[in-house]
N, C-alpha and C positions, 0 to 999 in steps of 0.2 A: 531448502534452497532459498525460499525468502529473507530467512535469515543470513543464510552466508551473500544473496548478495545484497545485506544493509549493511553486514561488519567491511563488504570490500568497499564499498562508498562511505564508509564513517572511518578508515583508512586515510582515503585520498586527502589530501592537502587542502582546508579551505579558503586558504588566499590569504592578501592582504588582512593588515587589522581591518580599515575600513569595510572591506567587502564581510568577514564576521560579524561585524557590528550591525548593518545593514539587514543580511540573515538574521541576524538573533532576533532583531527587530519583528521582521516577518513570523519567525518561528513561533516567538512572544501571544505577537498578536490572535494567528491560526490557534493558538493550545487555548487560550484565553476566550476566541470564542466557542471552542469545542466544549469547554467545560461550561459553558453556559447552556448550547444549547440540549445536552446530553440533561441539564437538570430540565429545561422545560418540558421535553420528549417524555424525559422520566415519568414526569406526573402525571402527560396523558397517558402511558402505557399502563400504570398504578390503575388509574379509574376506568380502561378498556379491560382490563384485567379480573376489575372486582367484578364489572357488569357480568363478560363471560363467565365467569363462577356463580354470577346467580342464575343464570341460562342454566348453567350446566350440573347445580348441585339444588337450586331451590324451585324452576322452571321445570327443568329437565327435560330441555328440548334441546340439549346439546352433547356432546359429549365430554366425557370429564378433565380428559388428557388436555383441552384446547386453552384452558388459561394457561397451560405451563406451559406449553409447544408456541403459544404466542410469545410467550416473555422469551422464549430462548433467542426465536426468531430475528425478535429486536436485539437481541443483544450478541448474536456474533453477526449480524447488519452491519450496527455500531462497531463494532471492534474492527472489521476488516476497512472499515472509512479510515477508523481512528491509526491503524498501523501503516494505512497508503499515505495519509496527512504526514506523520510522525517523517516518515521517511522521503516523501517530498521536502519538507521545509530543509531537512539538511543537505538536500542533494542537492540543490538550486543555487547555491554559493559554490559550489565541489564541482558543479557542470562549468560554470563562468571559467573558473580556475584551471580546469583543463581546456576551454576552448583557449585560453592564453598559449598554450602552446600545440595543441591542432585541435583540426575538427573532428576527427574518428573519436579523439580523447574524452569531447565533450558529450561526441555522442554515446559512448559507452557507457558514459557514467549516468547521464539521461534515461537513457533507455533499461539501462538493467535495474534502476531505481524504480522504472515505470513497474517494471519486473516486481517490483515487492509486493506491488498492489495482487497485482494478478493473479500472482503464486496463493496471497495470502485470502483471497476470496474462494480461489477453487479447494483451497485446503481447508478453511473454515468450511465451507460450504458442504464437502464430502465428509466431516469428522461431524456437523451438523445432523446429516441424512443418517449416517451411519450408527450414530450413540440413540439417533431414538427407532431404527429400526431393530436394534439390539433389544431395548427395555420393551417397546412395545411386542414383540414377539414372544416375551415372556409372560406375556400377560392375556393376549388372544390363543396358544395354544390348544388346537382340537375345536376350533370355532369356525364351522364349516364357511364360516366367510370373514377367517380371518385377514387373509390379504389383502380384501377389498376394506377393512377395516381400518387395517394397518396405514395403508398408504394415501388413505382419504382422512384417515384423521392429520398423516403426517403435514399433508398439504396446508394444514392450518396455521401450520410455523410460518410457512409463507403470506401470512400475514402481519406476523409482527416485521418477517423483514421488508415487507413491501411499507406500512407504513413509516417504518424509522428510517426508508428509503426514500420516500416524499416529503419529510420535514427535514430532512438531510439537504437534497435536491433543491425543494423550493427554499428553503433556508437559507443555503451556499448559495442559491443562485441570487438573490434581491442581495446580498451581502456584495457579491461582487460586482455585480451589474450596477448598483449606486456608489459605488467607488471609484468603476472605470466609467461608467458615464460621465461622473462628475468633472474624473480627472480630466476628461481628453473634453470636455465643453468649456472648462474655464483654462487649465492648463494649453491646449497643444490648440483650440477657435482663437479664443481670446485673448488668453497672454503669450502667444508662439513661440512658448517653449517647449522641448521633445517630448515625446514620454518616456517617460519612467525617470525625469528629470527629477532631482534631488528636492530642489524649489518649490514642487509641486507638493502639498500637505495630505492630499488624496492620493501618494505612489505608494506609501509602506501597505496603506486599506486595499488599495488594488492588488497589489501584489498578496497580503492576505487572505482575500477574494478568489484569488485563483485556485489557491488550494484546499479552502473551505467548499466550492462550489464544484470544480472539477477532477476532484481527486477523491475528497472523502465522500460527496453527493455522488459522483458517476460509481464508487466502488461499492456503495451500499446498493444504487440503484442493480448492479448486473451481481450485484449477491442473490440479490433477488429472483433476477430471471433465469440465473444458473439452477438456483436449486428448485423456482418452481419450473421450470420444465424438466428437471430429472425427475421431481416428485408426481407431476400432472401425466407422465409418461409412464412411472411407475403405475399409477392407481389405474388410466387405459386397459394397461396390461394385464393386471389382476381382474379387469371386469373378460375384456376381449378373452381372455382364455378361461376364463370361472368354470368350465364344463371342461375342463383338459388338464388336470392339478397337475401333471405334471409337465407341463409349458407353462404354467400360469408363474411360477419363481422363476423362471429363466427371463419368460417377459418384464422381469418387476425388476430384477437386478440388470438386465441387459443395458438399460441407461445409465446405469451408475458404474458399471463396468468399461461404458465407451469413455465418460465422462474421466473415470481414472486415470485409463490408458492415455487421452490426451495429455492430462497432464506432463506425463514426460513426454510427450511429444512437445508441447510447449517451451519447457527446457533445451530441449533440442535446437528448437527455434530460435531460444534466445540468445544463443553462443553465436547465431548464424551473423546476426546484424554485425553490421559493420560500416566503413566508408571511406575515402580517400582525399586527402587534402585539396581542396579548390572545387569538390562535388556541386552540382547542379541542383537543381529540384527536385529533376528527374534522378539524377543519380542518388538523392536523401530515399527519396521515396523507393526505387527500388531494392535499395539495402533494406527499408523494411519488411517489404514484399517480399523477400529474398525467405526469411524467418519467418512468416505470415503463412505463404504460402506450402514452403518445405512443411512445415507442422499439419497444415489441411491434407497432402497429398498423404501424407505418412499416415493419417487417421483415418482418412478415407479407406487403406489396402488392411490398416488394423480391423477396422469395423467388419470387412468382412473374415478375417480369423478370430474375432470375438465373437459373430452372431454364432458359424458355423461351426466352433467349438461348442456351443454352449448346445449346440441340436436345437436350435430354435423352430419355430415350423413356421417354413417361408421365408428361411434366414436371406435368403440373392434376395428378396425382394426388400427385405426392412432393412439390409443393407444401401439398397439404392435408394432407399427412401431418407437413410441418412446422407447422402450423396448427394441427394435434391438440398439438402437443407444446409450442407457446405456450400454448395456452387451459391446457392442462395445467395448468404452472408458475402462469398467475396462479389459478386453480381453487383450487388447494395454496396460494398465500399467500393466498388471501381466506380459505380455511377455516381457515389459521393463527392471521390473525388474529382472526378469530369466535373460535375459544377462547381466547386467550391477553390480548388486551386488554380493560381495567376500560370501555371504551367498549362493551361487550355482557355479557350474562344470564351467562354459564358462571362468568365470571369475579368478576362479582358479586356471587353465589350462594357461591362461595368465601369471598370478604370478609365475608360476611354470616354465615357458617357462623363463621366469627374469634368469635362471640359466643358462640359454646358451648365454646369450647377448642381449642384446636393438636390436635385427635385428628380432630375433625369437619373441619378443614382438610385434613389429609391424606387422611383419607378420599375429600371431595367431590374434589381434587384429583386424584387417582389414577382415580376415575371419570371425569372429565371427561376425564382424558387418554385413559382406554382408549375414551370414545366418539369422542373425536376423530381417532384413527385410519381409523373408514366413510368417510371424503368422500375423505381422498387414494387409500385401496388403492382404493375402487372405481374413482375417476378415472384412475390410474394402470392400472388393468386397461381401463377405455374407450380410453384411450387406445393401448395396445398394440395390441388389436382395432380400431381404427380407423385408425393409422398401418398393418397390417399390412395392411387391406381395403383405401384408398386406393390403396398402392402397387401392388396386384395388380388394380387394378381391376375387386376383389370377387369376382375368382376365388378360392375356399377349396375346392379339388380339392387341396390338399397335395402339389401336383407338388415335382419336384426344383426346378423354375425357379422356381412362385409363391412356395416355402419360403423363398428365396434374396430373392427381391423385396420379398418382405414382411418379412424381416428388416432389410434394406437400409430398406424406411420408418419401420420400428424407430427404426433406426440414426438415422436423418435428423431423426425428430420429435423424441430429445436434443438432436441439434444445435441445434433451432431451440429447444427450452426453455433452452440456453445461451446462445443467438444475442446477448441483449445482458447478457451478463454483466457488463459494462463499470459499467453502472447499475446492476444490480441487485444485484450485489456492494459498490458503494458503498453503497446502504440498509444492509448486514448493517456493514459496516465500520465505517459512523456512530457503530451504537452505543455502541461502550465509548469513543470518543473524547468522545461525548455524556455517558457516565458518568462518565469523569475529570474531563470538564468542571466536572460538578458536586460533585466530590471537592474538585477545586481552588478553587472558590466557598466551600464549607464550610470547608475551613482554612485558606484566606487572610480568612475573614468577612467578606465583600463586601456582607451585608445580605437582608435578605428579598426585597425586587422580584426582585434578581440572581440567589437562590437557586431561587425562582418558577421562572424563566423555565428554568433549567438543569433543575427538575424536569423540565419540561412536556419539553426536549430527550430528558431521561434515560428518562423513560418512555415517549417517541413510539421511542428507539432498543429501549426492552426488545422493545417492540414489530415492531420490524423484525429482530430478533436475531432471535425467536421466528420469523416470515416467513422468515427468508433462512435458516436453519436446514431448515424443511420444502421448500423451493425447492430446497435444497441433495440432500433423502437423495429426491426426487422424480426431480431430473436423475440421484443417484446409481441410480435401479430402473431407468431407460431404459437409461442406460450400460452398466449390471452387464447387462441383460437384449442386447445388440446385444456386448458382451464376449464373453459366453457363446457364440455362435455367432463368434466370431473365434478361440474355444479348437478349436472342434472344425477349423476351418480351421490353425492353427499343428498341431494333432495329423496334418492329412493332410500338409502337410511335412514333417512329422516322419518320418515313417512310409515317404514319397518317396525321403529322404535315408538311413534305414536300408535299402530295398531298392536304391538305388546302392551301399552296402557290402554289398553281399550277401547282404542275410535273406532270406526269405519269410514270408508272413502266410498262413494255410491259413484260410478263411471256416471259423466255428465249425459253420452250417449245412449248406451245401454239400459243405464238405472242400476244395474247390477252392481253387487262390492266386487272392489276393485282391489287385488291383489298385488299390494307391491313387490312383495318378495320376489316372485315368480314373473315379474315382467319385463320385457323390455325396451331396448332408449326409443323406440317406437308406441312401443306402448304407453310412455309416459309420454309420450308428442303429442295424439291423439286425447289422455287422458288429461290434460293440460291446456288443450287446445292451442299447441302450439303452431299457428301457418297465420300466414298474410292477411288473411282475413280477419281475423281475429283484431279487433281495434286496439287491445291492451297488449299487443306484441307491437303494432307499429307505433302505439305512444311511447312503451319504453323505447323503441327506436331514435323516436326525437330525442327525449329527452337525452340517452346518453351522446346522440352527434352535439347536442344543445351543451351537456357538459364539460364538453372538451374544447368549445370557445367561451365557457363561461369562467372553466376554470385557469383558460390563459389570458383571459380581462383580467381579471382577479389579480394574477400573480405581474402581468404585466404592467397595471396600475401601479401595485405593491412597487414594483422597484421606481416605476416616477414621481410616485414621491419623497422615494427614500435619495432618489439621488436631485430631486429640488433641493432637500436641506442638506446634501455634498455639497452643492453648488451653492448655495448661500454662504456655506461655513468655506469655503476654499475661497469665495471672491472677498469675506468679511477679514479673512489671515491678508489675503496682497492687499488689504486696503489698510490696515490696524497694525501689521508687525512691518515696522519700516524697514528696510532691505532685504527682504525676503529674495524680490527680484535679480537685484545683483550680487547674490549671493553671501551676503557679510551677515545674514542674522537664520536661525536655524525653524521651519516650521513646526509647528504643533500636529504633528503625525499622532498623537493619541486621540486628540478629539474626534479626529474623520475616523478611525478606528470604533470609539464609541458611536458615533452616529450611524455607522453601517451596521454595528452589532445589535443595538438595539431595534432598529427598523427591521432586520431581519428575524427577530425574537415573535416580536410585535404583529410582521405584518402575514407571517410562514401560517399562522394557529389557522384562520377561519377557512384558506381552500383547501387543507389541509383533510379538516375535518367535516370539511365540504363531501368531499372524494367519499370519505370514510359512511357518512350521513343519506344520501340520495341514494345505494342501493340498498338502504334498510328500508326507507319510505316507501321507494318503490314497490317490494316486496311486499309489505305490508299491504299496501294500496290498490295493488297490479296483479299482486301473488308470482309463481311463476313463470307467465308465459311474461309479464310486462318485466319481470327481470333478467329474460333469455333474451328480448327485442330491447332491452337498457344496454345489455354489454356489446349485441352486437352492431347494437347504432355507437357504441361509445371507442368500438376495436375499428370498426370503420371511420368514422370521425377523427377520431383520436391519432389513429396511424397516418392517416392523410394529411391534417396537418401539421403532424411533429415534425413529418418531412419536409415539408413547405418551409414551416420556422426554423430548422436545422441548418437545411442548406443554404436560403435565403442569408440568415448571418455569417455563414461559414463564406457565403460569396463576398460579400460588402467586407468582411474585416480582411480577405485577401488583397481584397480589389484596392483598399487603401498600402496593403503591403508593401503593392503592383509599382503605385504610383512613387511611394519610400524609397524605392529599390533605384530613382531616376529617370523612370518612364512619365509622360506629359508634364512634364514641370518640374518634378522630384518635391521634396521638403519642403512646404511652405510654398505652393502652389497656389494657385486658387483650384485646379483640380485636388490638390492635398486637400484640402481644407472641406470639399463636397465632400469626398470620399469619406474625411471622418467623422462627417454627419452621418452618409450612408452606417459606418459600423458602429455609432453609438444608437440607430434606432435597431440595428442587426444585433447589439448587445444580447438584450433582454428576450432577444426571438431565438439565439442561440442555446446560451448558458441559463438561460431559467425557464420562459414558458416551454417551448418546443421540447428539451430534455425530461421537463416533470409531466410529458403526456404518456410514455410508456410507461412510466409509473400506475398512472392515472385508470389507463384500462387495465392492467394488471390487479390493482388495486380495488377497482371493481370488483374482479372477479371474483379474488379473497375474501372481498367482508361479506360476495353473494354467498361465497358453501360454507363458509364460516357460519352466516345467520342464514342460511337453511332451513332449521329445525324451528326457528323461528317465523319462517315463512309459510311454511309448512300449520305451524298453531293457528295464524288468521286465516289462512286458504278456506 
């Protein structure tokens, strides 16, 4: 299906010469820096790659499978970024082209383009799960604990996609975030000209930016969280039922079965969207919801003929637990969008503040964010206590079995907030094809109706950026939080496999040896000393809340100073190429090209491997109670403020929309003009730091069970 709908967009019409030339430009640029930064990535995964080989073949405190389930991991990451890019860069000239003659046209071609991405993550992602559930069963056969084997080693793949999803992420993000900084501070402050104006040398890099940062970054990133919460639900399953072998496959496949079934529910979805000539905001956005929604309701009444076929035990209840973790996901995009589009108060109240100064903007902007934060943490904490009660069927005795069960509905209500990715990954993809869209109307001059109409796309996609962003670090708390109990699972292998070499573990309290085979996730809390009191559970605590504003300094810095030398190089073009201004001489659109490519090259490696570096130390240092209190300072930190920086930007770049659209001044305002201060500091809070923090605790949690066995050797 992703394929038929790139050949019906590589059909359509792409306009004018100019408007081709323009696209090609864009296209150029986005391949250009993909092939760059696929070689840098390379090299770190080569030397992540050899280490885990020596872990695993000269240590051997790893398992053997994990260099090659890493490499795989990166690399259909990569691929599913690399074919949402491909297919953005051509639709974005083909959207323009049809909004010339309506808006339903442009938006069909947008949106079912967005569709490539979607299709092409859940399909990689399922053919991923599926080829190494295949081999690896051939090879655990009659291994009384082969399934918990299976699906704990699988999980380790979920590290190469989580990291090729953070050098993706932060990557794409400082790339376009010093492009559009640059353009909209010396372009659209200081020389007032529009965006995405021709004149401007920073519009090809911008437009670049968009789909390096929010198409190939956001596709790698929910590669990621689709397959680790199939896979972290799967290995649940195989522990929670280990004494019931025959619920134990039912539990293991049951998410990958929801997961499937969505899929065509997703399709189903995407035929839904639609629109009518002259539509509103409300009317953009409800044709999305129209497909968004149909797709959840439909997965929802599947889930329970999926559990209940399969005789799962408890199937009404981990059915509702998957139901907790759909309402969830749309909970979080309705509350998204309540802050972040010019269609409600928060957002208005921002544009309106535009009339006292770019100070009052920031201000109101920064508050709106941090209250927009209440509705997902508390939703996301209902939701855990709900998924957790369902499965146990409101047993909260804290046995060893409820603990395992209720983790397991954990586990399962991500899955089902994943379940149609397919769609709802398309709305987040739309957008910057929707923005190019409108780049390419602007410097091809196509006229006002056309420009019109591409706004109305450009702002219905900010709007769904802003959405699929909180959809995105919401799946990421579920994930991180059903991860986290897959860590303390990979730690009892760990631990199995060093007492087959001959250790022993003397219990800290008893003195007595300590059985790992036969214990459990209590036993190993106890034997760990995992609780509050423990000082080396609440240091990891800081240090991973610490991480999560260390590594959006880091990344946040990263794009100021990539986009100071935008703004040298674009004030140095209108000072040095004479008529640049009034149009009679052509800019040097490669240079800003290479200055964003580089500086993203350059500046992506150190938080990068920041992420990757602090739960190894930890571990080593902490062992594992300071790396259980690392992830869950870094799940709570980390999700709190992605929200904060998500929304926060998604407000400020409406709120200049707001003002574009003719409200307090319109164009060249002096409220214009605060506002676009407000959304060039909202830039780098949106599309770089705030989006690479559910990477971030994700990402934790990977390189914690991944180096395990490793933690386990200093313990």
């Amino acid at each position: 299906m992703a394929w038929f709908f790139f050949r019906s967009m590589m059909s359509a019409d792409e306009g004018t010469p100019r408007m081709r030339e323009i696209a090609g430009h864009v296209r150029r640029g986005a391949m250009a820096y993909l092939k760059q930064q696929y070689k840098v990535v390379g090299i770190v995964f080569v030397v992540l790659a050899i280490v885990f080989a020596f872990m695993a073949y000269g240590l051997k405190v790893q398992n053997p499978w994990v260099p090659f389930a890493f490499l795989t991991g990166g690399f259909f990451s990569g691929l599913a970024g690399f074919f949402g890019m491909k297919t953005a860069t051509y639709a974005s000239g083909r959207t323009a082209n049809a909004a010339r003659k309506s808006l339903d046209g442009g938006l069909k071609i947008a949106f079912r383009s967005g569709a490539v991405m979607g299709l092409t993550v859940v399909g990689l992602g399922l053919l991923d799960i599926a080829i190494w559930f295949v081999v690896l069963s051939q090879f655990y056969q009659g291994d009384n604990m082969a399934l918990i084997t299976i699906t704990t080693t699988m999980l380790t793949f979920g590290m190469g996609a989580s990291t090729q999803a953070l050098f993706a992420r932060v990557g794409g993000g400082i790339y376009t975030k010093a492009a559009d900084v640059g353009a909209d501070i010396v372009g659209k402050v200081e020389a007032d000209i529009p965006e995405d104006d021709p004149r401007n040398p920073a519009t090809i890099a911008d437009n670049v930016g968009d789909n390096v940062g929010d198409v190939a970054g956001m596709g790698a990133d929910l590669y990621e969280s689709y397959c680790g919460s199939i896979l972290s639900t799967a290995a649940l399953g195989a522990t929670a039922f280990a004494l019931a072998p025959e619920m134990q496959m039912k539990a293991v496949i049951a998410p990958m079965l929801i997961a499937a079934v969505g899929v065509f529910l997703s399709i189903f979805g995407i035929y839904l969207v639609r629109t009518k000539e002259g539509a509103t905001m409300r009317d953009l956005l409800r044709s999305l919801s129209v497909g968004t929604n149909v797709s959840a309701v439909l997965i929802a009444a599947a889930t329970f003929a999926i559990l209940y076929l399969l005789e799962i035990e408890n199937w009404l209840g981990l059915s509702l637990s998957v139901i907790t973790g759909l309402s969830a996901g749309v909970i979080i995009g309705q509350a998204t969008e309540y802050y972040t589009s010019h269609s409600y108060s928060p957002t208005q109240k921002i544009s309106e503040a535009g009339q006292t100064g770019s100070a009052t903007v920031i201000i109101k902007g920064i508050g709106t964010g941090m209250i927009s934060t209440c509705i997902p943490v508390v939703t996301i904490c209902v939701a855990i206590m709900l998924s957790y009660m369902f499965a146990n069927n409101f047993d909260l005795t804290m046995s060893a079995s409820s603990i395992s069960h209720g983790l397991y509905g954990i586990g399962i209500a991500a899955v089902g907030m994943l379940s149609t990715l397919g769609i709802t990954l398309a709305t987040d993809a739309y957008g910057p094809i929707a923005d190019n869209a409108g780049g390419n109307a602007e410097m091809s001059e196509l006229g006002e109706e056309v420009r019109h109409r591409t706004d109305a796309l450009d702002a219905l996609g900010n709007t769904t950026a802003a959405t699929g962003k909180g959809f995105a670090i919401g799946s990421a708390a579920l994930t991180a939080l059903a991860l986290l109990a897959s860590y303390v699972e990979e730690i009892k292998i760990a631990m199995i496999r060093a007492v087959e070499g001959g250790r022993e573990f003397i219990h800290p309290l008893t003195q007595q040896v300590f059985d790992p085979a036969n214990a459990t996730m209590p036993d190993f809390m106890e034997f760990f000393q995992v609780n509050l009191m423990n000082p080396k559970v609440l240091v990891g605590a800081f240090i991973g809340a610490m991480a999560a504003f260390l590594f959006c300094g880091l990344t946040m810095e990263a794009v100021g100073r990539a986009a100071q030398k935008m703004v040298e190089e674009v004030r140095r073009q209108f000072r040095e190429i004479k008529g640049i201004l009034e149009g009679k001489a052509t800019p040097d659109y490669g240079s800003c090209v290479e200055i964003s490519t580089r500086a993203a090259q350059h500046e992506m490696i150190f938080p990068s491997l920041l992420a990757i570096a602090i739960p190894i130390v930890v571990g080593m240092l902490l062992g594992v109670a300071g790396v259980l209190g690392l992830l869950v300072g870094g799940l709570a930190g980390g999700f709190t403020l992605a929200v904060f920086m998500a929304n926060a930007g998604g407000a400020w770049d409406n709120a200049k929309k707001m003002v574009e659209e003719g409200n307090f001044g319109g164009k060249g305002s002096f409220a214009h003009k605060a506002t676009i201060v407000g959304d060039t500091v909202g830039d780098p809070f949106k599309d770089t730091s705030g989006p690479s923090l559910n990477i971030l605790i994700k990402l934790m949690s990977m390189v914690s069970i991944v180096m395990a066995g490793l933690t386990i050797a200093f313990a």
